[in-house]
VOKOL-604564 format. One record per atom (N, C-alpha, C): residue number from 1; residue in one letter; x negated, y, z negated. Coordinates in steps of 0.2 Angstrom, whole numbers, plus 5000, padded with zeros to 4 digits. Example, Ala and Ser with C-alpha at 12.3 -4.5 7.8 and 13.67 -1.06 7.14 Angstrom:
2
+-----+------+------+------+------+
: pos : code :   px :   py :   pz :
+-----+------+------+------+------+
:   1 :    A : 4934 : 4972 : 4961 :
:   1 :    A : 4938 : 4978 : 4961 :
:   1 :    A : 4934 : 4984 : 4961 :
:   2 :    S : 4936 : 4989 : 4965 :
:   2 :    S : 4932 : 4995 : 4964 :
:   2 :    S : 4936 : 5000 : 4961 :
+-----+------+------+------+------+
//
This chain:
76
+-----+------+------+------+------+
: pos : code :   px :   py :   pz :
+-----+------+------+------+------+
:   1 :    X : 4996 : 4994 : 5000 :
:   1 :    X : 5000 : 5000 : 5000 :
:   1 :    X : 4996 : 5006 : 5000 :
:   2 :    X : 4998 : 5013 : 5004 :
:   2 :    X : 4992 : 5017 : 5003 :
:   2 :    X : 4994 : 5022 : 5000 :
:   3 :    X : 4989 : 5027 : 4996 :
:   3 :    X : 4989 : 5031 : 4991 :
:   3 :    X : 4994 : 5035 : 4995 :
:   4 :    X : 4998 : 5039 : 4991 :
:   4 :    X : 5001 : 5047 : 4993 :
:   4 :    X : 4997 : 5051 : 4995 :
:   5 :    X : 4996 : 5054 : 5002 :
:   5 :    X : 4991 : 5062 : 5001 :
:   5 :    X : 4992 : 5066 : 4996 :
:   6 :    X : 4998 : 5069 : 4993 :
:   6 :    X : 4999 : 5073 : 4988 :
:   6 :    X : 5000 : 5068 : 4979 :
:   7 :    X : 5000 : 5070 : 4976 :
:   7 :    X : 5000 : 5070 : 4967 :
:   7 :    X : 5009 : 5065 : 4968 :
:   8 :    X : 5007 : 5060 : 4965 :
:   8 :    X : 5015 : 5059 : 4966 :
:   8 :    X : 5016 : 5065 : 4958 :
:   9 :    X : 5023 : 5066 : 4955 :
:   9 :    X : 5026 : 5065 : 4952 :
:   9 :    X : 5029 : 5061 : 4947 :
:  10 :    X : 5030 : 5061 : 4940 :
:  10 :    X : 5030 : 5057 : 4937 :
:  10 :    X : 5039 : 5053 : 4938 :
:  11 :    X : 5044 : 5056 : 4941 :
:  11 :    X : 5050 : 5054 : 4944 :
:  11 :    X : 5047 : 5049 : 4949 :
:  12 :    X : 5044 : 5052 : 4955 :
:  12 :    X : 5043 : 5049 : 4960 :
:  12 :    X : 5039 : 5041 : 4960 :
:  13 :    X : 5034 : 5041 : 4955 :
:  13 :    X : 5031 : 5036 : 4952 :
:  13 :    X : 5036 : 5031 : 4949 :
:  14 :    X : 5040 : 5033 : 4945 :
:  14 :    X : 5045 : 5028 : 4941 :
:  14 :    X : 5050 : 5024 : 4947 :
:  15 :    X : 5053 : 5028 : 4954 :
:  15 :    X : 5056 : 5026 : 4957 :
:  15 :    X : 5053 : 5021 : 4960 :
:  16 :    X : 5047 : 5023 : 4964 :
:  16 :    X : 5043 : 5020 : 4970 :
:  16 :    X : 5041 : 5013 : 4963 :
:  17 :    X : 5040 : 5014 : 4956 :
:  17 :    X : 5035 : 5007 : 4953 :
:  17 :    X : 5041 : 5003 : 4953 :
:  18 :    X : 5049 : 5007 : 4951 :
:  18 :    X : 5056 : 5002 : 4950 :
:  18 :    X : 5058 : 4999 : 4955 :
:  19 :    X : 5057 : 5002 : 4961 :
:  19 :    X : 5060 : 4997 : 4965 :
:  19 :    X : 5056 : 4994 : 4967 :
:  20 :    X : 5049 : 4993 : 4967 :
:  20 :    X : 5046 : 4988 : 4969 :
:  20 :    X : 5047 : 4982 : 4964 :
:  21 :    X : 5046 : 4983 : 4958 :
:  21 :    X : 5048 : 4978 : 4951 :
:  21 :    X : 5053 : 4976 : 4952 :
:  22 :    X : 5061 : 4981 : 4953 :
:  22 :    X : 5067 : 4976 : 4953 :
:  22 :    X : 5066 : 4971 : 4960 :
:  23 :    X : 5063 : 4974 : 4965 :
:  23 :    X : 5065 : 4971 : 4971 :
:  23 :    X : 5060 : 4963 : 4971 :
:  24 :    X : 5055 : 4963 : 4965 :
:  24 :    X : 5051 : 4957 : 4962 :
:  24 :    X : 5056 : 4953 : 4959 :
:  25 :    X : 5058 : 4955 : 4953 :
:  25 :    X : 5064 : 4952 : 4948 :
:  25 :    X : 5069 : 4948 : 4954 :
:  26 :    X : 5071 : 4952 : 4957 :
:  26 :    X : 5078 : 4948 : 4959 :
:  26 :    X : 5075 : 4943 : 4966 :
:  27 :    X : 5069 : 4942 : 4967 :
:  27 :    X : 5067 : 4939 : 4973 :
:  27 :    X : 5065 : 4932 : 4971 :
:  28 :    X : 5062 : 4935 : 4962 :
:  28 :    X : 5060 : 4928 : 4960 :
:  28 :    X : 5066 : 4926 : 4956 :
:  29 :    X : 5071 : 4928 : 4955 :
:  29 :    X : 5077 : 4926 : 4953 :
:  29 :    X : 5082 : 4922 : 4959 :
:  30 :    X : 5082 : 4923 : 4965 :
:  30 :    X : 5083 : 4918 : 4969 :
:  30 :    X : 5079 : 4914 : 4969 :
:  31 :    X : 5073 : 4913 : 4969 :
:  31 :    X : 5067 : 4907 : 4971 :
:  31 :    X : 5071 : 4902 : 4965 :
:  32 :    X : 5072 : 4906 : 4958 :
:  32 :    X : 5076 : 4900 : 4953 :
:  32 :    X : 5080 : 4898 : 4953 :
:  33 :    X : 5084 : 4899 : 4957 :
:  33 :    X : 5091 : 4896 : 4961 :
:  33 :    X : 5089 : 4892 : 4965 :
:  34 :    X : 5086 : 4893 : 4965 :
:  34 :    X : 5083 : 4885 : 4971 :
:  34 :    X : 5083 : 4879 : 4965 :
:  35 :    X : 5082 : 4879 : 4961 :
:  35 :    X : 5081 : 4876 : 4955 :
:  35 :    X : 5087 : 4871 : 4954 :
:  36 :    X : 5094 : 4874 : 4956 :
:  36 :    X : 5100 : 4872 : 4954 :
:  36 :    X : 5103 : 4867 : 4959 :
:  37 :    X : 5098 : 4867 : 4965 :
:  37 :    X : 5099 : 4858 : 4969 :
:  37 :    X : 5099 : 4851 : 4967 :
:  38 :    X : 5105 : 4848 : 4966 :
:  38 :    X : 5103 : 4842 : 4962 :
:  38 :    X : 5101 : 4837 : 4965 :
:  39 :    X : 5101 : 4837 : 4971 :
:  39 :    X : 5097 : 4832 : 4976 :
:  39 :    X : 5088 : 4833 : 4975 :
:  40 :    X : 5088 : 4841 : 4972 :
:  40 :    X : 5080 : 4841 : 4970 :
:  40 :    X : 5077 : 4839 : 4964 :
:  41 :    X : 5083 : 4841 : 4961 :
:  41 :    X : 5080 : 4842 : 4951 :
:  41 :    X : 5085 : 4840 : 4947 :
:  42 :    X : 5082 : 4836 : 4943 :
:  42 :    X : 5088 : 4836 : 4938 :
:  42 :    X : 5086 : 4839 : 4932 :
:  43 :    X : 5092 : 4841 : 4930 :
:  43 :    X : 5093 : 4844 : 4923 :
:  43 :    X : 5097 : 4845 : 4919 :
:  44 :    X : 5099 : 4846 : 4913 :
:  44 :    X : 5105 : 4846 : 4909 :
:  44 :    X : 5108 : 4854 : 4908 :
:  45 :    X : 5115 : 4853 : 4904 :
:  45 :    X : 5116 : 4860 : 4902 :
:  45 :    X : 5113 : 4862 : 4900 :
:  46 :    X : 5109 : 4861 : 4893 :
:  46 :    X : 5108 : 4860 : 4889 :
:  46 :    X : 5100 : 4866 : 4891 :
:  47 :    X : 5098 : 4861 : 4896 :
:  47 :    X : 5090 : 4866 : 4901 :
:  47 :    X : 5093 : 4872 : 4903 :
:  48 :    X : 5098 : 4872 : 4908 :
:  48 :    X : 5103 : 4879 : 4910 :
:  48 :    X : 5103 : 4883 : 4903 :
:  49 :    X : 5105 : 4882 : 4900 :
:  49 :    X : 5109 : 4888 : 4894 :
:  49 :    X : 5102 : 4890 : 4890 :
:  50 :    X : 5096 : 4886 : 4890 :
:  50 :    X : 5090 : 4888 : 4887 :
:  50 :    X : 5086 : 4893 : 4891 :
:  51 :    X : 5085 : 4891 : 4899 :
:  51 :    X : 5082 : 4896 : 4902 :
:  51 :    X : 5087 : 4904 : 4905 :
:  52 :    X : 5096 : 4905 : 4903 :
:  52 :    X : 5098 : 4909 : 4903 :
:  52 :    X : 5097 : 4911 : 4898 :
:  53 :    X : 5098 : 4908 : 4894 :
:  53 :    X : 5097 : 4913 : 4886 :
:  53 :    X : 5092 : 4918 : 4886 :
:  54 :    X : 5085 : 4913 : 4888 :
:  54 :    X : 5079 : 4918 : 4888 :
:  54 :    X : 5080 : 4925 : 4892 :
:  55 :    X : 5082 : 4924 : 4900 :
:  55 :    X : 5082 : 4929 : 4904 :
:  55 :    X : 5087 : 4934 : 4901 :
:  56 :    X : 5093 : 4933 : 4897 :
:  56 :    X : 5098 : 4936 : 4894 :
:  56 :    X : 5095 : 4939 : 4887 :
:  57 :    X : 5087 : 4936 : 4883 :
:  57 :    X : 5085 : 4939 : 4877 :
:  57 :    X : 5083 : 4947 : 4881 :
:  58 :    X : 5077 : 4943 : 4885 :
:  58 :    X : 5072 : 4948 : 4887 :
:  58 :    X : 5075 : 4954 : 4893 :
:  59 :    X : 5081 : 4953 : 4892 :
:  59 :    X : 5086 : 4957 : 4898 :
:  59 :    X : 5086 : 4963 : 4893 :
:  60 :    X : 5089 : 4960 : 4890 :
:  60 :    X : 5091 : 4966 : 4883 :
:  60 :    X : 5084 : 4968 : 4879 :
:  61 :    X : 5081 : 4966 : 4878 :
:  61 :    X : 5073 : 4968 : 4877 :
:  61 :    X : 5071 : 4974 : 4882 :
:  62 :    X : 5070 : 4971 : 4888 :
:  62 :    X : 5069 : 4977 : 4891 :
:  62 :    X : 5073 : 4983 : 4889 :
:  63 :    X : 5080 : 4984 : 4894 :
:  63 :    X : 5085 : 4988 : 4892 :
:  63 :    X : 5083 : 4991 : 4888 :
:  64 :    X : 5084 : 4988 : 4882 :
:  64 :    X : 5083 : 4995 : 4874 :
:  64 :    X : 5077 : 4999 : 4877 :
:  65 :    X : 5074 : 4997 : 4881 :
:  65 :    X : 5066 : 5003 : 4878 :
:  65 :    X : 5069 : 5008 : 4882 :
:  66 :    X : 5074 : 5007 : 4888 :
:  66 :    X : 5076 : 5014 : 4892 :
:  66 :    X : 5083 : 5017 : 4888 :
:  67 :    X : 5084 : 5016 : 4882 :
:  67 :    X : 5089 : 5019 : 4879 :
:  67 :    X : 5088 : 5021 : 4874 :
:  68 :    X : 5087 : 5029 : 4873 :
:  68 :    X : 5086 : 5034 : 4865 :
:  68 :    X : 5093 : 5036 : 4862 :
:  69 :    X : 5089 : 5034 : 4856 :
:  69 :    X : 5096 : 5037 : 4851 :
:  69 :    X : 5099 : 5043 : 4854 :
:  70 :    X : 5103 : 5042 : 4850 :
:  70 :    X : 5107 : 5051 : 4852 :
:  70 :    X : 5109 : 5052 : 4844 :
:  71 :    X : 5105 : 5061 : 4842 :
:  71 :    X : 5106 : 5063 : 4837 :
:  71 :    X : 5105 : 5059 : 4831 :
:  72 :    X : 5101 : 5056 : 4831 :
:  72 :    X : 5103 : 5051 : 4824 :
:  72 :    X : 5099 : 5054 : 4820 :
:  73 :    X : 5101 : 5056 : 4814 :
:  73 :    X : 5098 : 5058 : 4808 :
:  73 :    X : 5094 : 5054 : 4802 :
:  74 :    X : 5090 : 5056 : 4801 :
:  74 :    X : 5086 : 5052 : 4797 :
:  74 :    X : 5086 : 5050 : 4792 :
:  75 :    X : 5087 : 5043 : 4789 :
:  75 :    X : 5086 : 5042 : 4781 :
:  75 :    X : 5085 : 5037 : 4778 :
:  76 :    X : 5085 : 5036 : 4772 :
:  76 :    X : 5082 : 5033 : 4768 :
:  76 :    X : 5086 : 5027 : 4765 :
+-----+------+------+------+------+
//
């Protein structure tokens, strides 16, 4: 990929890093869908509900870091 002649911006950087990230995310999330052929692979509910949970923990892991309180007051 090649560098921008000018300074990106701190907006323009978060855009251009996000979609290349999500459009990683969702690419290797079809690749895991290949997974669900049972003429290829077996496995139980059991495996499903462990590796959704995971990607369901770390979903929400993520998420929180882009979301600040509002107003919240400090105490003890």
């Amino acid at each position: 990929m090649e560098k921008p002649n000018r300074k990106e911006t701190p907006q323009e950087r978060f855009k251009r890093l996000g979609t290349l990230r999500t459009n990683t995310v969702l690419r290797r999330l079809k690749v895991l869908g290949n997974c669900a052929n049972r003429q290829a692979y077996q496995y139980s509910e059991e495996d499903v509900d462990r590796i959704f949970s995971e990607i369901e923990r770390k979903l929400k892991e993520v998420k929180a870091k882009f979301h600040f309180p509002k107003n919240r007051e400090f105490r003890l």
